[in-house]
PDB file of the backbone (N, CA, C, O) and the ligand in Angstrom, with CONECT records:
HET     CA  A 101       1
ATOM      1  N   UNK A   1      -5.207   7.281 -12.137  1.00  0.00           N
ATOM      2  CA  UNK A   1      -5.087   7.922 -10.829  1.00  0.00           C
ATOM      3  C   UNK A   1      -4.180   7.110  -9.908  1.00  0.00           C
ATOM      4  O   UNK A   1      -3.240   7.472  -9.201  1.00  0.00           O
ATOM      5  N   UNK A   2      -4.616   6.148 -10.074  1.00  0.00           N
ATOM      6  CA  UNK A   2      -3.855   4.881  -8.735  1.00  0.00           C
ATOM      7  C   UNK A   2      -2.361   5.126  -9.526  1.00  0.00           C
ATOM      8  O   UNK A   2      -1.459   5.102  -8.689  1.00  0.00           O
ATOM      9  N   UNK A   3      -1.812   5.374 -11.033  1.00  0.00           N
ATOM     10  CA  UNK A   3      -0.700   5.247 -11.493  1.00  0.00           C
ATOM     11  C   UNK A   3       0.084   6.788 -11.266  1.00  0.00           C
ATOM     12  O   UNK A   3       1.313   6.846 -11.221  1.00  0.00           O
ATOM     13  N   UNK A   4      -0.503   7.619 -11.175  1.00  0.00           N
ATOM     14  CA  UNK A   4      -0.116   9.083 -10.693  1.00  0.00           C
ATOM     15  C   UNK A   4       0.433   9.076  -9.156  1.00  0.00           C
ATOM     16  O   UNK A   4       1.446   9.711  -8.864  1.00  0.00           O
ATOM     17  N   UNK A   5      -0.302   8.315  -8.183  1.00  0.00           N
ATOM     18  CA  UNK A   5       0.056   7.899  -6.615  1.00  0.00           C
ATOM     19  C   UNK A   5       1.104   7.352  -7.068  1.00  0.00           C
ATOM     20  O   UNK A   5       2.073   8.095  -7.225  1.00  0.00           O
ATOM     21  N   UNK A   6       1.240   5.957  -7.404  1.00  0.00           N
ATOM     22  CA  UNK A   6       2.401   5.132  -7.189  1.00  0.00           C
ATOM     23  C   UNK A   6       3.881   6.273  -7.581  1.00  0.00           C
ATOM     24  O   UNK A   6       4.751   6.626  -6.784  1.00  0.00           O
ATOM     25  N   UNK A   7       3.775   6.589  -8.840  1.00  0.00           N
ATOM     26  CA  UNK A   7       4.668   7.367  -9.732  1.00  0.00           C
ATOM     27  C   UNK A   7       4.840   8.459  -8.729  1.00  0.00           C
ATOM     28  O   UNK A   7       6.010   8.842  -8.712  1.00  0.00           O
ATOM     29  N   UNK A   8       4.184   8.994  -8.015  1.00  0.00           N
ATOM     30  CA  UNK A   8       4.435  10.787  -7.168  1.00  0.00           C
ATOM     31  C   UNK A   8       5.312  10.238  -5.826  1.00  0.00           C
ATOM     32  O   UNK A   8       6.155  10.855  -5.177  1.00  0.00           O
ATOM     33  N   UNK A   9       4.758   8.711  -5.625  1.00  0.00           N
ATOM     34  CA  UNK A   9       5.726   8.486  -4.307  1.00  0.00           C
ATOM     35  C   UNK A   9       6.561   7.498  -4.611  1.00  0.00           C
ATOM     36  O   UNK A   9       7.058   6.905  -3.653  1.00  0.00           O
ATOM     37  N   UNK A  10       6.939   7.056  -6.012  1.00  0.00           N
ATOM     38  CA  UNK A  10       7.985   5.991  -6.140  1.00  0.00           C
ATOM     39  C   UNK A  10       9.246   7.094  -6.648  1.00  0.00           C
ATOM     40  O   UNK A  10      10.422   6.754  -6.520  1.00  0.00           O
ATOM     41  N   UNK A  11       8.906   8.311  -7.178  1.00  0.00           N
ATOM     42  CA  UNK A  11       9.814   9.113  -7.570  1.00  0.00           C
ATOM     43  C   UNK A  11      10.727   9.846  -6.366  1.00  0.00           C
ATOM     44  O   UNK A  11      11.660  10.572  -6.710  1.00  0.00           O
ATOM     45  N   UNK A  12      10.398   9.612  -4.779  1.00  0.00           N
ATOM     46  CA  UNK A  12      10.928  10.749  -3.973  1.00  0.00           C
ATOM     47  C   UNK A  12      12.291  10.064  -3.445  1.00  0.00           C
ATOM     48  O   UNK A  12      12.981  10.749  -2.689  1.00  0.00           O
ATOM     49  N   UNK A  13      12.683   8.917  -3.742  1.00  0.00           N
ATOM     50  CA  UNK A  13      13.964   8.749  -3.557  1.00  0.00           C
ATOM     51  C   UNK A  13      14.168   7.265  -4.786  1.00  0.00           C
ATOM     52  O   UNK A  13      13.273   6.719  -5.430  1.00  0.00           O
ATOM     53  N   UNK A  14      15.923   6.881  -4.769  1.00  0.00           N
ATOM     54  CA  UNK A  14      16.062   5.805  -5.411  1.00  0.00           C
ATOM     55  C   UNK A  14      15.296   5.712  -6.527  1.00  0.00           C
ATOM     56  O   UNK A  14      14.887   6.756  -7.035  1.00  0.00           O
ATOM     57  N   UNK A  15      14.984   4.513  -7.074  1.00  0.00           N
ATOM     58  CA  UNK A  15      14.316   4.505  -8.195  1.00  0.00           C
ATOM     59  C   UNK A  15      13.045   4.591  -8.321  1.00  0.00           C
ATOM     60  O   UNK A  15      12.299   3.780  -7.773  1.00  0.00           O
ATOM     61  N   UNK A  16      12.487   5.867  -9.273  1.00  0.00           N
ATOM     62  CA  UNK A  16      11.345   5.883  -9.565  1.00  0.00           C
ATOM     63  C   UNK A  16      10.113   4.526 -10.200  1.00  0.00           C
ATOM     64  O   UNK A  16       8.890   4.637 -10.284  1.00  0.00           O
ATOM     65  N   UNK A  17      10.861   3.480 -10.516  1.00  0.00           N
ATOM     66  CA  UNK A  17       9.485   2.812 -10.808  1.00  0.00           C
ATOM     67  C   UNK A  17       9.193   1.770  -9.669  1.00  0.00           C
ATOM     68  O   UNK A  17       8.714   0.697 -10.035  1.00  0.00           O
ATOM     69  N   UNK A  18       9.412   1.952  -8.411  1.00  0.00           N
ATOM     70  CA  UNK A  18       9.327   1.209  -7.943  1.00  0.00           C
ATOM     71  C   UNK A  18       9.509   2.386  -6.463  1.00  0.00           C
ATOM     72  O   UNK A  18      10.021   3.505  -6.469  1.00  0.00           O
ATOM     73  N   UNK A  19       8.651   1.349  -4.863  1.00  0.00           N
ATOM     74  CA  UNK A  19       8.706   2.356  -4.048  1.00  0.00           C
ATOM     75  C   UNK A  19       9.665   1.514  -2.793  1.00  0.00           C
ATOM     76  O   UNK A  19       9.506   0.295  -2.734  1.00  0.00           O
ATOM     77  N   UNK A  20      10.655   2.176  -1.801  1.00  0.00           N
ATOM     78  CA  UNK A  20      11.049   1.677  -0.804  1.00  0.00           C
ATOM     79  C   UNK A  20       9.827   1.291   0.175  1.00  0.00           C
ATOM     80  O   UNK A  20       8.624   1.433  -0.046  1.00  0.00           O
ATOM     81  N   UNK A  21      10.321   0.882   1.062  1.00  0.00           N
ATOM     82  CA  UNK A  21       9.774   0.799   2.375  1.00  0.00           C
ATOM     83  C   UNK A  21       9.364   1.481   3.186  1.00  0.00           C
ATOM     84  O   UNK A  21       8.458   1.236   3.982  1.00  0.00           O
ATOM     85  N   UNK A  22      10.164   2.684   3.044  1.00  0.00           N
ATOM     86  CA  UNK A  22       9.970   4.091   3.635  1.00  0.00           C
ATOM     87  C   UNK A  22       9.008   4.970   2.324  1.00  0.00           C
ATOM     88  O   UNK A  22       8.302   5.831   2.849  1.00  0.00           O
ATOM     89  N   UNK A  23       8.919   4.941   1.431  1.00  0.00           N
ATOM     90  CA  UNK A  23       8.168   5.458   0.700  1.00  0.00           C
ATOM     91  C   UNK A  23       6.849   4.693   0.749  1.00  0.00           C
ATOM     92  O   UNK A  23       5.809   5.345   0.848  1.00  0.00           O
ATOM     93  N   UNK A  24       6.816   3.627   0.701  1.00  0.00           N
ATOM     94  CA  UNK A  24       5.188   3.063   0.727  1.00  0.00           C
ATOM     95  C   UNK A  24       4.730   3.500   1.662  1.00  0.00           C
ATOM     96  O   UNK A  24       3.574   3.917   1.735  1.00  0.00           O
ATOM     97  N   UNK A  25       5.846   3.486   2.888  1.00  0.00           N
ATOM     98  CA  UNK A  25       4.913   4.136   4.420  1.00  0.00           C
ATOM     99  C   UNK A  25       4.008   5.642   3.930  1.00  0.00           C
ATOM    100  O   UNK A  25       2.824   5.955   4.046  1.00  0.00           O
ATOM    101  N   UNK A  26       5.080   6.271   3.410  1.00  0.00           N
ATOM    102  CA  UNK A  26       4.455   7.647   3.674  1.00  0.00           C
ATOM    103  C   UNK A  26       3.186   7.513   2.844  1.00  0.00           C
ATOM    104  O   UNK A  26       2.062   7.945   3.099  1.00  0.00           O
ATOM    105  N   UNK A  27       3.648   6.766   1.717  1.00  0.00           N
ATOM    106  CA  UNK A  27       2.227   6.935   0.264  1.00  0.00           C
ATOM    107  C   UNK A  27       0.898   6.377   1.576  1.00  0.00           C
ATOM    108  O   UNK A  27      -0.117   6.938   1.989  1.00  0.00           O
ATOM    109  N   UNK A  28       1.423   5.284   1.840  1.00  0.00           N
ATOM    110  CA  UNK A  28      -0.257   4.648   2.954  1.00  0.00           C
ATOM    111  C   UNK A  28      -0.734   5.767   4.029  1.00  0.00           C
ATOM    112  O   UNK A  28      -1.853   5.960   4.504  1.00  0.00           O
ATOM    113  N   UNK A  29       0.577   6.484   4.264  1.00  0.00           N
ATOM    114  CA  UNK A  29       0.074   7.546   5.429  1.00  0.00           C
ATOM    115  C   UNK A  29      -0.543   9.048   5.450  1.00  0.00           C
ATOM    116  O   UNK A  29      -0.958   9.717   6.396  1.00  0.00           O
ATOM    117  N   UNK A  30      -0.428   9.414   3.679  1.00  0.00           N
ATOM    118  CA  UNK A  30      -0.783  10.241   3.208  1.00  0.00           C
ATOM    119  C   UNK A  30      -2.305  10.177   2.612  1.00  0.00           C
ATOM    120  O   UNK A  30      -3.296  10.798   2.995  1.00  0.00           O
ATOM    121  N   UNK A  31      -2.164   9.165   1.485  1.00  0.00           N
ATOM    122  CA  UNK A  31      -3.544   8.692   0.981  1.00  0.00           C
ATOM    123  C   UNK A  31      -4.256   7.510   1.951  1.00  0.00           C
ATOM    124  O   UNK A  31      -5.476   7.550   2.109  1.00  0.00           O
ATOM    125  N   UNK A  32      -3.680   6.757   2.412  1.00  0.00           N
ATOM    126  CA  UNK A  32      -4.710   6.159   3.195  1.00  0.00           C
ATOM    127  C   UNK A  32      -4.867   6.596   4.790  1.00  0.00           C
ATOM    128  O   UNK A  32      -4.870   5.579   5.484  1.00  0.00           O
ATOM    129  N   UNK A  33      -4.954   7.410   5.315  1.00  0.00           N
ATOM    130  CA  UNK A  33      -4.929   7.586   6.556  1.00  0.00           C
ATOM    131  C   UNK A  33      -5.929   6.502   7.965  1.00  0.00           C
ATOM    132  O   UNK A  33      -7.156   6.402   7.964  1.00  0.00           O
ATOM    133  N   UNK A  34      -5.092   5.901   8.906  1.00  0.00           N
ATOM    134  CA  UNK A  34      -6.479   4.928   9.078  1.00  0.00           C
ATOM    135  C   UNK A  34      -5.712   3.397   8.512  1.00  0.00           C
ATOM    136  O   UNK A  34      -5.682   2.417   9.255  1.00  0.00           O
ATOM    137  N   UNK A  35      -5.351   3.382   7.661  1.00  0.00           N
ATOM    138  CA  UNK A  35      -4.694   1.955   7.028  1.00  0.00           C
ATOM    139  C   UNK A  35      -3.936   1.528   8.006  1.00  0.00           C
ATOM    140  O   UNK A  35      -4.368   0.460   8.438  1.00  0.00           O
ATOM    141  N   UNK A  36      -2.696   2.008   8.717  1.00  0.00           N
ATOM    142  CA  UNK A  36      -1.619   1.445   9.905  1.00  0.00           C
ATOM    143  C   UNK A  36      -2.333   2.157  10.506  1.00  0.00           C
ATOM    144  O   UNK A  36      -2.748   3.249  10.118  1.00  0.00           O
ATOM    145  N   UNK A  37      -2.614   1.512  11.748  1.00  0.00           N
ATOM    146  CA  UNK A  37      -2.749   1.874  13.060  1.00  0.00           C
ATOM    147  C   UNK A  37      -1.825   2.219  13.512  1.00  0.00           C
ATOM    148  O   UNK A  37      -0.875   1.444  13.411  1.00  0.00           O
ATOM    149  N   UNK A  38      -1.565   3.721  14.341  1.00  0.00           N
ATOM    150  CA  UNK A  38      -0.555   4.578  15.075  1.00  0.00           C
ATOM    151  C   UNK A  38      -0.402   3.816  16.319  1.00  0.00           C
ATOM    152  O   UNK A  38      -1.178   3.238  17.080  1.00  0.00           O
ATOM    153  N   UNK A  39       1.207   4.067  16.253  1.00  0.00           N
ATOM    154  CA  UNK A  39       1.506   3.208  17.753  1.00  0.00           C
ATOM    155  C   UNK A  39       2.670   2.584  17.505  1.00  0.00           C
ATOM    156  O   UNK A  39       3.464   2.910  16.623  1.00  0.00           O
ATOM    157  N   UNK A  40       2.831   1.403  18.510  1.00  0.00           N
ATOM    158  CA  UNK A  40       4.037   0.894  18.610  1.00  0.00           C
ATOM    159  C   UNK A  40       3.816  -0.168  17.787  1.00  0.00           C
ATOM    160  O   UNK A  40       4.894  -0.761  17.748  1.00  0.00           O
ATOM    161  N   UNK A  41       2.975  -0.777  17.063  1.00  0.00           N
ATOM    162  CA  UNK A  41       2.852  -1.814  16.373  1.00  0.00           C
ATOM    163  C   UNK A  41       2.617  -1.086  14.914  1.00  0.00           C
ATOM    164  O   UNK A  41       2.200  -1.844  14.039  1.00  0.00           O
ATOM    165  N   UNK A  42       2.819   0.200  14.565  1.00  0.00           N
ATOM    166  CA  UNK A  42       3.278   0.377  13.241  1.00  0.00           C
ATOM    167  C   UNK A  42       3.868  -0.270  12.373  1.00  0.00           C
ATOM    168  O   UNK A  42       3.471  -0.917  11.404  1.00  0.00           O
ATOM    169  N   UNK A  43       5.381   0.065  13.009  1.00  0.00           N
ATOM    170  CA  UNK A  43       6.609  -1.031  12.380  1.00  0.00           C
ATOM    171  C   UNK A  43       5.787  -2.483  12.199  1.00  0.00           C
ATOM    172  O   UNK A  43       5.396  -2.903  11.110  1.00  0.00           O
ATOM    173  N   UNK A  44       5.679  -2.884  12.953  1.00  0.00           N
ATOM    174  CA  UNK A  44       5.148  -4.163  12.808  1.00  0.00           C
ATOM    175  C   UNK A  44       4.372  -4.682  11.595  1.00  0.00           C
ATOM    176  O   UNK A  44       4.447  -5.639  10.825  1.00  0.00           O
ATOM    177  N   UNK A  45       3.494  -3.478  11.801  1.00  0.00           N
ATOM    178  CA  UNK A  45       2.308  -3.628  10.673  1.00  0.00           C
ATOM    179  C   UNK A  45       2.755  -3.611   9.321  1.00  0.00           C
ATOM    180  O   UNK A  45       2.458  -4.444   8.465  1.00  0.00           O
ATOM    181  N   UNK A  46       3.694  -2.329   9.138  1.00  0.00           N
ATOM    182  CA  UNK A  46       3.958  -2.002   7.778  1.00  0.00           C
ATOM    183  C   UNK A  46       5.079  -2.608   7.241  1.00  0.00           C
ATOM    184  O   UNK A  46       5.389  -2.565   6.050  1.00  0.00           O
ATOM    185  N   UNK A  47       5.836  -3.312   8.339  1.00  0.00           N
ATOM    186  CA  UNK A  47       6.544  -4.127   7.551  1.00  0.00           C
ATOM    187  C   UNK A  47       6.297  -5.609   7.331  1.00  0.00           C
ATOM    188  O   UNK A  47       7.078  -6.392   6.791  1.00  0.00           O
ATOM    189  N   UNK A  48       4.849  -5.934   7.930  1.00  0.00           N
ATOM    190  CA  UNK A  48       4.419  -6.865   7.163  1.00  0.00           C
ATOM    191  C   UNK A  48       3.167  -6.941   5.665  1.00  0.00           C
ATOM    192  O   UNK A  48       2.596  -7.741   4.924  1.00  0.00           O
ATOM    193  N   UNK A  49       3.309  -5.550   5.937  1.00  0.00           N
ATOM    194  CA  UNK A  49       2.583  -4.707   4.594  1.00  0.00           C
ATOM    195  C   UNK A  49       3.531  -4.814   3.473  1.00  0.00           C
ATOM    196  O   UNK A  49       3.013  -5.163   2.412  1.00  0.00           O
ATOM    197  N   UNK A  50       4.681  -4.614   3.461  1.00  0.00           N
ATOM    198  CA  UNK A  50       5.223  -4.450   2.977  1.00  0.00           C
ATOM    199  C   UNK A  50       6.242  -5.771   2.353  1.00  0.00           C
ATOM    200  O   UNK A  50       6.914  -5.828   1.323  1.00  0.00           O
ATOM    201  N   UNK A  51       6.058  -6.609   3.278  1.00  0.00           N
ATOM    202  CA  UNK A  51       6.572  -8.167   3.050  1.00  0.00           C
ATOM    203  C   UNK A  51       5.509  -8.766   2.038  1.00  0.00           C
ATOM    204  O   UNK A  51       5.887  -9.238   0.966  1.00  0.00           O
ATOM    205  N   UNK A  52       4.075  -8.736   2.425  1.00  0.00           N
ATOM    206  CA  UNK A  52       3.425  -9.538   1.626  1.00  0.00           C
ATOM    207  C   UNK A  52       3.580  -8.754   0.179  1.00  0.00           C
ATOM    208  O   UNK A  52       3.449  -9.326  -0.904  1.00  0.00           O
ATOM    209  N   UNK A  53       3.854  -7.471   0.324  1.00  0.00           N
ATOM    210  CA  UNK A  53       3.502  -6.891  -0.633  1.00  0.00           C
ATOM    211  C   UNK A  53       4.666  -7.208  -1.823  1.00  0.00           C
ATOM    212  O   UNK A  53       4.371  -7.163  -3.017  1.00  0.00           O
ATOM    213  N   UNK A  54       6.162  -7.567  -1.292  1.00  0.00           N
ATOM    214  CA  UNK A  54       7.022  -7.741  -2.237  1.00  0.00           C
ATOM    215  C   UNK A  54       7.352  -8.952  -1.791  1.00  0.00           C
ATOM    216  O   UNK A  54       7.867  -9.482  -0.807  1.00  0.00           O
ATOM    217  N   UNK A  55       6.674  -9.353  -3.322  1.00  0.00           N
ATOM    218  CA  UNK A  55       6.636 -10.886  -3.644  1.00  0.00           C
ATOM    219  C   UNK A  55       7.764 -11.543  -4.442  1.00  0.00           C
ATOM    220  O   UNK A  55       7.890 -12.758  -4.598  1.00  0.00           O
ATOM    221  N   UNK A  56       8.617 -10.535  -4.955  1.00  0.00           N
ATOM    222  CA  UNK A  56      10.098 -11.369  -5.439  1.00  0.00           C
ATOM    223  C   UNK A  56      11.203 -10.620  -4.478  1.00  0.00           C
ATOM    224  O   UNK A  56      12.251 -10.141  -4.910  1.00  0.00           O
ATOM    225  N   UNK A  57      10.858 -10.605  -3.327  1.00  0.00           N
ATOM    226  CA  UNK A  57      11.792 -10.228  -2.326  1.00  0.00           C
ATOM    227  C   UNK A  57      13.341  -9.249  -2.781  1.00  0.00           C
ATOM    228  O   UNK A  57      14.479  -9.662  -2.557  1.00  0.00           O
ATOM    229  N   UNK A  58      13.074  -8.166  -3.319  1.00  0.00           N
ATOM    230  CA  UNK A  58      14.100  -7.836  -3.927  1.00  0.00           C
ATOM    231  C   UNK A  58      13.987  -6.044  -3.211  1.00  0.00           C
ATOM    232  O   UNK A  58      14.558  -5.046  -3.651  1.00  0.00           O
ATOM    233  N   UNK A  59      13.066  -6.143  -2.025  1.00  0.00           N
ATOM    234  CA  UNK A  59      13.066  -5.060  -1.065  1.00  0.00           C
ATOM    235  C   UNK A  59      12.662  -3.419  -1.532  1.00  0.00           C
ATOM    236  O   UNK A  59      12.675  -2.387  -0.861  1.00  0.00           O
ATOM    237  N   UNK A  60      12.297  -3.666  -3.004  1.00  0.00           N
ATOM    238  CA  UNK A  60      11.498  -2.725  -3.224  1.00  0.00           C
ATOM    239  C   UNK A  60       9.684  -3.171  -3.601  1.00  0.00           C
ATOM    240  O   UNK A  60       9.256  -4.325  -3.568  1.00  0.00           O
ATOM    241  N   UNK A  61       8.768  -1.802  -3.978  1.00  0.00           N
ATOM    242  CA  UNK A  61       7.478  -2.562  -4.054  1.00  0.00           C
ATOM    243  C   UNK A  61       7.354  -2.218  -5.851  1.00  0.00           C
ATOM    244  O   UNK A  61       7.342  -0.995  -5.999  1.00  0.00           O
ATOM    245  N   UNK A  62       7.290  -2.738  -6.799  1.00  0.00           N
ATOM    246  CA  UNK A  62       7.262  -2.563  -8.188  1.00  0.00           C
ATOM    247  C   UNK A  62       5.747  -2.293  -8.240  1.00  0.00           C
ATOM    248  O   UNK A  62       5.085  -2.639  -7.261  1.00  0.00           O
ATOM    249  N   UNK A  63       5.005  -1.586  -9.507  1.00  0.00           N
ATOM    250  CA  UNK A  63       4.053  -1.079  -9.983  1.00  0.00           C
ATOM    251  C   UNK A  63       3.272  -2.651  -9.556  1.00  0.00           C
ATOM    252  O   UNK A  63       2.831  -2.802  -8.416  1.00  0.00           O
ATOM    253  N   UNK A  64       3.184  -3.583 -10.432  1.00  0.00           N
ATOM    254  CA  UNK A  64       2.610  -4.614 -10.035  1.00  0.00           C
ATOM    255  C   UNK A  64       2.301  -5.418  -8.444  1.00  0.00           C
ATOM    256  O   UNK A  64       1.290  -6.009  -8.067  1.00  0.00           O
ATOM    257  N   UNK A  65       3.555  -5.172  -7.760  1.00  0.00           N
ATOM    258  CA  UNK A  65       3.198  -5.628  -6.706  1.00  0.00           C
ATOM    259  C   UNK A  65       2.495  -4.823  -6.353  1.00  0.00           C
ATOM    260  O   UNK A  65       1.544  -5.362  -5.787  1.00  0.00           O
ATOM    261  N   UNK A  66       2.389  -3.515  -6.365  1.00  0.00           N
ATOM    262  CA  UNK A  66       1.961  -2.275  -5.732  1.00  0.00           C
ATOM    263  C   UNK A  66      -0.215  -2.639  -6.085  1.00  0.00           C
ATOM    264  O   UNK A  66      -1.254  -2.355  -5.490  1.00  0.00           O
ATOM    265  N   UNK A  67       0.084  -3.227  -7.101  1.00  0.00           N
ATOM    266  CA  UNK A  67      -1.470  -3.018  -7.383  1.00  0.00           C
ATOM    267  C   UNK A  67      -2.065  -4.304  -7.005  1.00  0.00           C
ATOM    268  O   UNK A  67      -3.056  -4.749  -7.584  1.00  0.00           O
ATOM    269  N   UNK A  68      -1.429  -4.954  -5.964  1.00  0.00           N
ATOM    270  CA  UNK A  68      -2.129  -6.328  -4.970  1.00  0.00           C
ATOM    271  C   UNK A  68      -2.580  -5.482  -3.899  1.00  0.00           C
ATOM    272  O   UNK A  68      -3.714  -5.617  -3.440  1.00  0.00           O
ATOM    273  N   UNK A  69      -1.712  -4.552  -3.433  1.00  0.00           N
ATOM    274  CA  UNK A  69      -2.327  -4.014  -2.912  1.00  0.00           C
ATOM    275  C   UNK A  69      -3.960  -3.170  -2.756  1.00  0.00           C
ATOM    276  O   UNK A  69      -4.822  -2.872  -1.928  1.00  0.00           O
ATOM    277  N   UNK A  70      -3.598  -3.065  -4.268  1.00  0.00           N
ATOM    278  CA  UNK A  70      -5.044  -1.906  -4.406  1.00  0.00           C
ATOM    279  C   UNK A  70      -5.987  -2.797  -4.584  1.00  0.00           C
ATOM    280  O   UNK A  70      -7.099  -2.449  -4.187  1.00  0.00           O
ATOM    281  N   UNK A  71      -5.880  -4.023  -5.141  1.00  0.00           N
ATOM    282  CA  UNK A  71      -6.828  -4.775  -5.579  1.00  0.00           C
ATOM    283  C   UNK A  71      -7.204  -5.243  -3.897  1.00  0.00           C
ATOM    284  O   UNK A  71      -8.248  -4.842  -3.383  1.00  0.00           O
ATOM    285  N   UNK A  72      -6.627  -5.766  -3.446  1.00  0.00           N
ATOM    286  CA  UNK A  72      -7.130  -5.995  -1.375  1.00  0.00           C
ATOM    287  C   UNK A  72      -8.018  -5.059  -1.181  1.00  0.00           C
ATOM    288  O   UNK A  72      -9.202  -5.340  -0.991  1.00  0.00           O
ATOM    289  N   UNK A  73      -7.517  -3.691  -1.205  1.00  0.00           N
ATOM    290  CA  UNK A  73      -8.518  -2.741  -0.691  1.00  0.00           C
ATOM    291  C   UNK A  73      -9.735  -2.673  -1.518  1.00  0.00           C
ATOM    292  O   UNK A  73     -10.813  -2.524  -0.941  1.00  0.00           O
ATOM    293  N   UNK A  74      -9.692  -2.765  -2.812  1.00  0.00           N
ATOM    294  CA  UNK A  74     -10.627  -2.477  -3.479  1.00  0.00           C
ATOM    295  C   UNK A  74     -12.171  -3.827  -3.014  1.00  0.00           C
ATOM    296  O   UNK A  74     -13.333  -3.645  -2.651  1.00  0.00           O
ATOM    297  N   UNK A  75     -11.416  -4.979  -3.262  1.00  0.00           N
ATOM    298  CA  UNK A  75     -12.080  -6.196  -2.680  1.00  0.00           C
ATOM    299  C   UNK A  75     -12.728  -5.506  -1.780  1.00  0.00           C
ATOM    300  O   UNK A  75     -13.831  -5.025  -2.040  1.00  0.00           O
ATOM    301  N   UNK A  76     -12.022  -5.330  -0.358  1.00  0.00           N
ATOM    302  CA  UNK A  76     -12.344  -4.878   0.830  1.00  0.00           C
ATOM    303  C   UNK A  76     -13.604  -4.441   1.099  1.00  0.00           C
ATOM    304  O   UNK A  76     -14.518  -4.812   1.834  1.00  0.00           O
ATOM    305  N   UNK A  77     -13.344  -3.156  -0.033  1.00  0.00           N
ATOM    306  CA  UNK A  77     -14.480  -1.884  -0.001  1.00  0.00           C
ATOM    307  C   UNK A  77     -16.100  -2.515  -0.288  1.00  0.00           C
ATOM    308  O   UNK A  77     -17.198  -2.434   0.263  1.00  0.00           O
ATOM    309  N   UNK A  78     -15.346  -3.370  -1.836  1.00  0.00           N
ATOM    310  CA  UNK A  78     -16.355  -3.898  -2.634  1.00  0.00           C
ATOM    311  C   UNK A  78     -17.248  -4.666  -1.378  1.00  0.00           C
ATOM    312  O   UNK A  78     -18.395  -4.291  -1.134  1.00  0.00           O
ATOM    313  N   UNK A  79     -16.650  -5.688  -0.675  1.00  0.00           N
ATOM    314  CA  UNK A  79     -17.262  -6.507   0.028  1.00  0.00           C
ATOM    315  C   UNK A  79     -17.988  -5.476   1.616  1.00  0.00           C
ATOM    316  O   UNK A  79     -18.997  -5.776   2.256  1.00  0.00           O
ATOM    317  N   UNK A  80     -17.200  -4.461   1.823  1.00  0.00           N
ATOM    318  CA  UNK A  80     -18.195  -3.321   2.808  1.00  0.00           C
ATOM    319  C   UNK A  80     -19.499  -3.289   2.339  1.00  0.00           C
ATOM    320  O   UNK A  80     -20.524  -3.516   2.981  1.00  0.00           O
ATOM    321  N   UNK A  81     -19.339  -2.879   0.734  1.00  0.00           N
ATOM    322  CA  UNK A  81     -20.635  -2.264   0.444  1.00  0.00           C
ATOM    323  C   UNK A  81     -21.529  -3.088   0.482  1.00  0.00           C
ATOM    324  O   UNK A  81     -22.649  -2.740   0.857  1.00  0.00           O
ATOM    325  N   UNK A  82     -21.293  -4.260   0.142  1.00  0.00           N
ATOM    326  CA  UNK A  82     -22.105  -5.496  -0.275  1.00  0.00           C
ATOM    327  C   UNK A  82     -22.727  -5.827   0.859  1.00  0.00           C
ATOM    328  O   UNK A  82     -23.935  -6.057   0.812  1.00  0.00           O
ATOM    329  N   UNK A  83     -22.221  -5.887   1.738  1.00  0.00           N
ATOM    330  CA  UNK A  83     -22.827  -6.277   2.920  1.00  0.00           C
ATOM    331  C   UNK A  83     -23.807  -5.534   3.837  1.00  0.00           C
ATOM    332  O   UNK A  83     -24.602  -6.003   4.652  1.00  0.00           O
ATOM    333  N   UNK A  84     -23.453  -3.752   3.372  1.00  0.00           N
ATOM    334  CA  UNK A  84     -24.019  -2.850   3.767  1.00  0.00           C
ATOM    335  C   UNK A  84     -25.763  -3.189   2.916  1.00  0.00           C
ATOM    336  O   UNK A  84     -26.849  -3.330   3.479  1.00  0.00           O
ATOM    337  N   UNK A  85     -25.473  -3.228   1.570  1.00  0.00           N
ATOM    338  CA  UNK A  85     -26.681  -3.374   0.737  1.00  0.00           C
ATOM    339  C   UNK A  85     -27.597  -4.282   1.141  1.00  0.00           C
ATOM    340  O   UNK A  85     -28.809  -4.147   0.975  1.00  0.00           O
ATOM    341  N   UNK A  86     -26.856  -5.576   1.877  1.00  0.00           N
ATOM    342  CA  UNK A  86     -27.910  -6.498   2.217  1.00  0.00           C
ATOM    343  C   UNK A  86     -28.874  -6.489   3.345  1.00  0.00           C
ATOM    344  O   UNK A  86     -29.918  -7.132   3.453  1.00  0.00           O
ATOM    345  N   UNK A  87     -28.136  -5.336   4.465  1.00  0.00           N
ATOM    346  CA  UNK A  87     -28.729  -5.271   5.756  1.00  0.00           C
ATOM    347  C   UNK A  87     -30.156  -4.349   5.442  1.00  0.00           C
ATOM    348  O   UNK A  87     -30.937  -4.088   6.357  1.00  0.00           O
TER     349      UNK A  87
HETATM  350 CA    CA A 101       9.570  -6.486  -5.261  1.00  0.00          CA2+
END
């Protein structure tokens, strides 16, 4: 599933195995809604989303980098629930 996302929004411009800058935006703004906060600190946000996220600085986000991402959120979630369970 997570490889169907990457692939549906790394394909809409340039090279498909890998996503621009402008494509990760939309993929986070589509499936994650809530992830960037709307506003003037968007830019801000997503292009430091997008910095940590490409780690051999070569200005696209590759399948691998792409799944640091998922693994953050997933952590994230994991650690919501966990904490939810304990209260
Ligand atoms: Ca990269």
């Amino acid at each position: 599933m997570i490889i169907q996302v990457f692939v549906r929004y790394a394909g809409t411009h340039s090279s498909r195995r890998s996503l621009s800058k402008e494509e990760l935006r939309v993929l986070l703004e589509k499936e994650l809604p809530g992830f960037l906060e709307s506003g003037e600190d968007q830019d801000d946000a997503m292009e430091k989303v997008f910095r940590s996220l490409d780690s051999n600085e070569d200005a696209t986000v590759s399948f691998p980098e792409f799944l640091l991402l998922v693994t953050e959120l997933l952590a994230a979630c994991h650690k919501h629930f966990q904490e939810e369970g304990a209260s």
